[in-house]
Backbone as CSV, one residue per row, in Angstrom:
resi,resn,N_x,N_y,N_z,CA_x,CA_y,CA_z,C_x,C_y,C_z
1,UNK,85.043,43.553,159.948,83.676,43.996,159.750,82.895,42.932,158.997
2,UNK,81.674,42.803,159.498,80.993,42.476,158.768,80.151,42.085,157.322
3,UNK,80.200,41.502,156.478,79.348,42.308,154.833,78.380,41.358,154.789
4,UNK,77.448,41.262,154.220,76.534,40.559,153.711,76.439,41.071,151.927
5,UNK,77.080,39.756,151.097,76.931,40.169,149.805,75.786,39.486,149.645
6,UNK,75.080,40.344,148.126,74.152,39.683,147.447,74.269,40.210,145.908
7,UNK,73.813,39.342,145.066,73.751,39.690,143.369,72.078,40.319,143.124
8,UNK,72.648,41.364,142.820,71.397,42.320,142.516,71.465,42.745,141.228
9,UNK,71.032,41.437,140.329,70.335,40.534,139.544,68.961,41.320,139.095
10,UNK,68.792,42.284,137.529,67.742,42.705,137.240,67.909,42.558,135.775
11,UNK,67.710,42.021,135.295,67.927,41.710,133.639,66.826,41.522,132.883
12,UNK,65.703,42.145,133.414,64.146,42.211,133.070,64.246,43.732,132.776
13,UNK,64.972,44.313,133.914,64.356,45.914,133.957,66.323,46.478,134.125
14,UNK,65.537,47.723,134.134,66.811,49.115,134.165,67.033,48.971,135.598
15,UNK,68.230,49.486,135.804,69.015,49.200,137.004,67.935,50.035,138.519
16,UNK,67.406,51.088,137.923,66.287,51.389,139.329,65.450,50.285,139.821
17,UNK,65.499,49.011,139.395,64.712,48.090,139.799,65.669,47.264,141.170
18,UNK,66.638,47.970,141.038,67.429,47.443,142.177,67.021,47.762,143.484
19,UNK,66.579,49.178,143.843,66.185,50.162,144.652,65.387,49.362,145.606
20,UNK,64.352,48.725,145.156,63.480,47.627,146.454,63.888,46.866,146.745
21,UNK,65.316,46.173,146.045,65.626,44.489,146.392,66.713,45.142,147.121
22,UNK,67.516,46.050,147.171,68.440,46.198,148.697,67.861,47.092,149.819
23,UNK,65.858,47.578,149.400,65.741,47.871,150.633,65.417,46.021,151.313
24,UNK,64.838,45.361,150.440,64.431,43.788,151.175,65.364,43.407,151.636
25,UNK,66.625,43.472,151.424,68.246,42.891,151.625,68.136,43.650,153.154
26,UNK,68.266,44.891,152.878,68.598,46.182,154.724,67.409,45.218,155.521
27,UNK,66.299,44.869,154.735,64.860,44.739,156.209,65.174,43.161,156.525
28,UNK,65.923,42.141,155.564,66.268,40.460,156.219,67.296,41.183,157.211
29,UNK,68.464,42.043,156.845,69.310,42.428,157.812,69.105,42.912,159.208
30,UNK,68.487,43.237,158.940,67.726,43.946,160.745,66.742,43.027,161.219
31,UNK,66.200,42.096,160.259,65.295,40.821,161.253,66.348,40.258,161.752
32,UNK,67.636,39.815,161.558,68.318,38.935,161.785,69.461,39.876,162.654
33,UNK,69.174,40.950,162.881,70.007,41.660,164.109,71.344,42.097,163.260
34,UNK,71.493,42.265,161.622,72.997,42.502,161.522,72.463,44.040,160.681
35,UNK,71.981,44.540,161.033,71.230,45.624,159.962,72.201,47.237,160.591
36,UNK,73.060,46.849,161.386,73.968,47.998,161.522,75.376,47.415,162.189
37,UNK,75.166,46.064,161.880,76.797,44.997,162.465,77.355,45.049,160.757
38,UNK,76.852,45.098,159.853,77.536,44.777,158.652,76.747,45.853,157.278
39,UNK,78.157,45.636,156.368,77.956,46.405,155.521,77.160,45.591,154.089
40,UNK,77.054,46.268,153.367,75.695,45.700,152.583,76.826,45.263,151.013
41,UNK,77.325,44.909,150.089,78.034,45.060,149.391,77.356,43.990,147.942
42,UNK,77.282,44.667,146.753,77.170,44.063,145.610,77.806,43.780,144.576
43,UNK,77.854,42.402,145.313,79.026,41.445,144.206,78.733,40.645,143.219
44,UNK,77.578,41.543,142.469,77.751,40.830,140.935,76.204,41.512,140.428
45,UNK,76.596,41.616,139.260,75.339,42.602,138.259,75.402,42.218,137.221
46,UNK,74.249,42.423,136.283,74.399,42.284,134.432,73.722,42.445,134.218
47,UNK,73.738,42.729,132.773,72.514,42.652,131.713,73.279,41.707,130.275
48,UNK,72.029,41.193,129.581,71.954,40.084,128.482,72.952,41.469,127.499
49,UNK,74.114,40.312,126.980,75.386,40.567,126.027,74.642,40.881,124.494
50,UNK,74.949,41.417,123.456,74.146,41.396,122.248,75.061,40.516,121.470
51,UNK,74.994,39.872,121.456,75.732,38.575,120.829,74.958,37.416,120.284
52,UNK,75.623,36.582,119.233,74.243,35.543,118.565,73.823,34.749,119.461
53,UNK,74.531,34.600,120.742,73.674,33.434,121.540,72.520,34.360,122.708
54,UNK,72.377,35.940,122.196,71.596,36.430,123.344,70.128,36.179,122.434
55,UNK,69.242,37.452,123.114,67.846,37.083,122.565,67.945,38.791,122.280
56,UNK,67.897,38.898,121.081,68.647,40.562,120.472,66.952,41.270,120.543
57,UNK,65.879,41.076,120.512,65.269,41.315,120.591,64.600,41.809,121.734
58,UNK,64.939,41.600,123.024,64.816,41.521,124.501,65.198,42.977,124.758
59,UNK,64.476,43.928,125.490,64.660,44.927,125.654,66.223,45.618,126.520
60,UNK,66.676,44.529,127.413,67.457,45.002,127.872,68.971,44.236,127.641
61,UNK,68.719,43.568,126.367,69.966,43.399,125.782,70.786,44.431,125.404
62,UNK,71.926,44.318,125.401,72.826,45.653,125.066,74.177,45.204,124.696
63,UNK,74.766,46.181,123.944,76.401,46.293,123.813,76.879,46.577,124.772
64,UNK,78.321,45.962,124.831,79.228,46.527,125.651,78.887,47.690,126.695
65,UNK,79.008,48.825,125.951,78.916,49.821,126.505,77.989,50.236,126.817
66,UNK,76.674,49.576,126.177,75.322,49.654,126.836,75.142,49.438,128.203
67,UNK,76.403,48.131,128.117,76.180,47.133,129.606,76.744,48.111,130.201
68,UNK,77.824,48.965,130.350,78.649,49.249,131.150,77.652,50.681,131.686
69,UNK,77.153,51.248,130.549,76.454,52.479,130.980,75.889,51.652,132.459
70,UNK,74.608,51.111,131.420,73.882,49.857,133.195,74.508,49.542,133.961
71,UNK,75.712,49.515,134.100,76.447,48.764,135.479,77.046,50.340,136.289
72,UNK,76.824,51.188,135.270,77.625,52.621,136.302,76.392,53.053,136.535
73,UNK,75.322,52.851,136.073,74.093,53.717,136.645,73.436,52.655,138.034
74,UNK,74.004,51.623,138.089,73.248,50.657,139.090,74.509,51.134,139.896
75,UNK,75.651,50.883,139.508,76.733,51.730,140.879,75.878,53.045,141.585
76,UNK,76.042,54.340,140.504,75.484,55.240,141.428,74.124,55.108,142.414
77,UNK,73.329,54.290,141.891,72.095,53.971,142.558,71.922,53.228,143.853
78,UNK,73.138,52.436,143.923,73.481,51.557,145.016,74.201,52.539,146.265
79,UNK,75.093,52.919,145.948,76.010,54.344,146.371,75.028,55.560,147.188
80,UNK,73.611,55.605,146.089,72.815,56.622,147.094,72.259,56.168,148.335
């Protein structure tokens, strides 16, 4: 089968900011004829670490488990 990966890359905003960049991902897929030949798959995510080399001040810096909350809420979001 098919996949087309991409890094859906939002470290400005909360993980719903993903929501338009894999509908743009589905609409290059169907210009290019693979928009039901292949599966869509996201191989790689983050948000800024709270650590001395981040910018602690930056809204979507986070702990650990901050990050991880963000990375299971961008799972389920991807998933719908």
């Amino acid at each position: 089968m098919l996949t087309v990966a991409h890094h859906f890359y939002v470290t400005q905003s909360g993980p719903e900011a993903i929501v338009p960049i894999i509908g743009e991902v589905r609409r290059v897929m169907a210009k290019n004829g693979v928009g039901e030949k292949a599966s869509m798959e996201n191989t790689e995510t983050g948000w800024r670490f709270d650590n001395k080399d981040s910018y602690a001040d930056h809204p979507m810096v986070r702990s650990f488990g901050g990050r991880r909350e963000l990375c299971a809420q961008s799972i389920r979001i991807v998933e719908s």
